[in-house]
C-alpha positions in Angstrom: 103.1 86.6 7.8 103.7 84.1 5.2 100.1 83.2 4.7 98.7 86.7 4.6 101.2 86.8 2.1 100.1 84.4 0.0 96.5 84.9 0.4 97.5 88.7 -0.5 98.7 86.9 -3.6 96.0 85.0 -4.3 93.9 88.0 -4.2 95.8 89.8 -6.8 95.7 87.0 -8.9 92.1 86.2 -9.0 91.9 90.6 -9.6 94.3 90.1 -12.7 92.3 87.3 -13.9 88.8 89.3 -13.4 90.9 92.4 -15.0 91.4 90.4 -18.3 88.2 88.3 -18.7 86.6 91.7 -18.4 88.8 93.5 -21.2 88.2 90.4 -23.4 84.8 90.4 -23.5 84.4 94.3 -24.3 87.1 93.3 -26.9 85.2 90.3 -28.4 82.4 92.7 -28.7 84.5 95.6 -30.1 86.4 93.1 -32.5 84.3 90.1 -32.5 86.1 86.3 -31.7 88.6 85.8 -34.5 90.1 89.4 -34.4 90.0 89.6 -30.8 94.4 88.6 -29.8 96.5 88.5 -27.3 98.4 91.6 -27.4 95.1 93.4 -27.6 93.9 91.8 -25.0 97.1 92.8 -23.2 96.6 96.5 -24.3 93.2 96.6 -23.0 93.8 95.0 -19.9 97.1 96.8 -18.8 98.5 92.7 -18.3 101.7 91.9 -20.2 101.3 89.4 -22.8 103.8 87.1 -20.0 101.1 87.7 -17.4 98.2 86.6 -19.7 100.4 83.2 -20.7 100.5 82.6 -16.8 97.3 83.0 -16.0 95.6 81.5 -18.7 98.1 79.6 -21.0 97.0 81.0 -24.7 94.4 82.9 -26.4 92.4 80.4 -26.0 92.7 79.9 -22.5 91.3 83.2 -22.0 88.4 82.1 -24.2 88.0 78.7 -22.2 87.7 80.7 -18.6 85.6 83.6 -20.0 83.0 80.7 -21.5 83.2 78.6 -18.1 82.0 82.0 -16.1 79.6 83.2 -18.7 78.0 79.5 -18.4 78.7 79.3 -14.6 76.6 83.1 -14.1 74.1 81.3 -16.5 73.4 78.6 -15.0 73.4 79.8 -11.1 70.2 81.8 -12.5 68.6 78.9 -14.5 69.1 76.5 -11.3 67.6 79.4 -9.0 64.4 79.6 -11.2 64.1 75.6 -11.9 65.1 73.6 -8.6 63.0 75.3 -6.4 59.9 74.9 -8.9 57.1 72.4 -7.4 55.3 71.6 -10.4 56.1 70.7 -13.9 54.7 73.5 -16.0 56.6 76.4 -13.5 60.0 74.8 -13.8 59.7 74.3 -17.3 58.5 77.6 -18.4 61.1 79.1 -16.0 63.7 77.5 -17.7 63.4 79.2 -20.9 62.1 82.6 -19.7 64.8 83.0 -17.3 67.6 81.6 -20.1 65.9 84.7 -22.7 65.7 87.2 -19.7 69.6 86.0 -19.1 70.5 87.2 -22.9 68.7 90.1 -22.9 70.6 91.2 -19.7 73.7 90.0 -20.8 74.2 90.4 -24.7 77.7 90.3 -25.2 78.3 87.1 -23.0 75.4 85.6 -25.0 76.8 86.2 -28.3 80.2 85.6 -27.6 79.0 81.8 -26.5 77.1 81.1 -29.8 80.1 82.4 -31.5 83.1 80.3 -30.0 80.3 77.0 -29.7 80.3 77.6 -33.5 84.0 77.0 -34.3 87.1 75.1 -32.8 88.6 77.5 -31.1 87.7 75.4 -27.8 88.1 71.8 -29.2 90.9 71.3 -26.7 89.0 72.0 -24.0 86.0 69.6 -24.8 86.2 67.2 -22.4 86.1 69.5 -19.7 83.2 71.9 -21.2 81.0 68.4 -21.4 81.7 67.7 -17.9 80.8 71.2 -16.2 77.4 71.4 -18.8 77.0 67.5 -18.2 76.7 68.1 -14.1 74.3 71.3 -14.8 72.1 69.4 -17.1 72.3 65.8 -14.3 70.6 68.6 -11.9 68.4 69.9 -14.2 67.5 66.1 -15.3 66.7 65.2 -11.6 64.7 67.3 -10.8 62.4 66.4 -13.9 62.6 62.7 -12.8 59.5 63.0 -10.5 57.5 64.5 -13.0 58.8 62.0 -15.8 57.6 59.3 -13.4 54.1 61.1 -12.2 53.3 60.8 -16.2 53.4 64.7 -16.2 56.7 65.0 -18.6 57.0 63.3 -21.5 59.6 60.1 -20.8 62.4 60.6 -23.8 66.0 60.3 -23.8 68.3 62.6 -21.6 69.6 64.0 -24.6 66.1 65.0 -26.3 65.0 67.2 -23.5 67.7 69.4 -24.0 66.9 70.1 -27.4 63.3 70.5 -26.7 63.6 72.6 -23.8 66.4 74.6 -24.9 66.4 74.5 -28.9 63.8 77.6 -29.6 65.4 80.0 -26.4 68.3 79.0 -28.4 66.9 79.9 -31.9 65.3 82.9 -30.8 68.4 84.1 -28.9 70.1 83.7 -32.1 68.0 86.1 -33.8 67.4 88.4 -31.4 71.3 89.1 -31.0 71.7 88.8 -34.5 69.4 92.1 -34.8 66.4 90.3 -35.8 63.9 92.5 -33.0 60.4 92.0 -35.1 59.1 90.4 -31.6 59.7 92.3 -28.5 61.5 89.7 -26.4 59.1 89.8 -23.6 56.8 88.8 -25.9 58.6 85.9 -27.4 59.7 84.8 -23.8 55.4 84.3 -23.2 55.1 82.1 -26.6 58.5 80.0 -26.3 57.8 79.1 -22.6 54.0 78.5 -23.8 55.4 75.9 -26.4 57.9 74.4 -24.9 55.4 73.7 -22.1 53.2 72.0 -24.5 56.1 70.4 -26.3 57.1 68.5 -23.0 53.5 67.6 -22.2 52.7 63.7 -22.8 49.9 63.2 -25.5 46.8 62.6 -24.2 44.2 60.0 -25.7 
């Protein structure tokens, strides 16, 4: 009886938890990040303010565990399109075209993740942020190792690819949230993952 208890428990918990990471983000997209509080988020949520501390800890406790699962339903799609790829050019490309297809679905968790990267509002929560995005981007790296080897990737540091690979999804994303629609983003998904291909291509004599 005890354990049903406490698994009843648990349950409720992980609801409440769902219950305010939810009523945060349609707040941060109401209100944006630095008018987005925690009685507000209480209103929104139904949660005492008391409830929110437990759970979380501080405001930005809510905004550390709503950018680990906007990055954790971001990455479970960009390993899903990359891992499984069998050539070079298909993981590659996927990796871009899927993150772009991943903002366009999601808008509000997009721009709520450029927003608090741009600020401190995390800074105490660094060392754990470079240690879930460090094991995504060890996967990611591995898998390209092959290719590095077979002479079909450029060989670079780990930290170049990233900014290669990612830094004109990232650009674009930027714009295209930012209300900048001049290219349809199916259209820009084509040309980014066309460069980026290109871009991570050794030169050839």
């Amino acid at each position: 009886m005890g354990q049903s208890d406490g698994s009843t428990r648990d349950i409720a918990s992980a609801e409440r938890r769902t219950i305010i990471l939810r009523a945060t983000l349609g707040l941060l997209a109401e209100r944006g990040l630095y008018n987005t509080k925690i009685a507000d988020i209480a209103r929104e949520s139904g949660a005492s303010i008391g409830s929110i501390y437990h759970h979380f800890g501080s405001r930005e406790g809510v905004f550390y565990a709503l950018y680990v699962e906007t990055f954790e339903l971001c990455f479970a799609e960009l390993r899903a399109a990359v891992l499984p790829s069998t050539t070079a050019r298909v993981g590659i490309r996927n990796l871009a075209d899927t993150y772009l297809r991943w903002v366009e679905q999601y808008p509000a968790r997009a721009t709520f993740i450029y927003d608090v990267s741009q600020g401190d509002i995390l800074r105490s929560f660094l060392p754990e942020i470079a240690a879930f995005k460090g094991a995504f981007y060890a996967e990611i790296f591995a898998w390209m190792q092959p290719f590095i080897a077979a002479g079909e990737i450029i060989a670079l540091p780990p930290w170049a690819y990233d900014a290669i690979m990612m830094g004109p999804a990232h650009e674009f994303a930027r714009r295209w949230l930012g209300g900048q629609r001049e290219l349809p983003m199916a259209a820009a998904r084509e040309i980014i993952a066309d460069a980026i291909w290109r871009a991570m291509q050794p030169a050839t004599s």
